[in-house]
C-alpha positions in Angstrom: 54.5 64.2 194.8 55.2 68.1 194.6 57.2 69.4 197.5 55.9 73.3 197.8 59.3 73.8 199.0 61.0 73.0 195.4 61.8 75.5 193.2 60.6 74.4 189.8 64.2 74.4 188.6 65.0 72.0 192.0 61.9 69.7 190.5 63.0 69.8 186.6 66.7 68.4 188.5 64.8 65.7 190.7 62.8 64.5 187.0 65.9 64.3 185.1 68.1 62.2 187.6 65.2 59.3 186.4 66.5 56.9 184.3 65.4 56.8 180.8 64.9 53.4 180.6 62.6 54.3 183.9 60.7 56.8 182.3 59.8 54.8 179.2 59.0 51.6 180.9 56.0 54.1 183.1 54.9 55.6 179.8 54.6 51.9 178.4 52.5 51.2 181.8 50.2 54.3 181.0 49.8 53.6 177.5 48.8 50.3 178.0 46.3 51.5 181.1 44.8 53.8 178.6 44.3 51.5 176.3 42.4 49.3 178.3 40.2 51.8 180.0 39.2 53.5 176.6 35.8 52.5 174.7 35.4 51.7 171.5 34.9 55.5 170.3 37.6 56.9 171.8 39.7 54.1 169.9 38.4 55.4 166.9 39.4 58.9 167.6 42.8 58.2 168.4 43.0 55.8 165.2 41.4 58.6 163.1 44.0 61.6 165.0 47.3 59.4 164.4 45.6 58.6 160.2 45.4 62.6 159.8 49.2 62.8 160.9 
């Protein structure tokens, strides 16, 4: 939610009083969402991206 009140400096504050565990447990949730909504090319992309690395 962005509060157009908030300085960005107020909203970096608000995003850092998040757990870590927190945050890593929602990037988990969105990997796993991504996953699971991607097709069989973009699979292949990513594979192919994280191989050049």
């Amino acid at each position: 939610m962005i509060f157009k009140w908030e300085t960005e400096e107020e909203r970096l504050r608000r995003f850092m009083k998040i757990p870590p565990k927190k945050k890593l447990e929602w990037l988990s949730k969105m990997h796993e969402i991504v996953l699971k909504s991607s097709s069989k090319r973009d699979k292949a992309i990513r594979r192919k991206l994280r191989e050049m690395r």
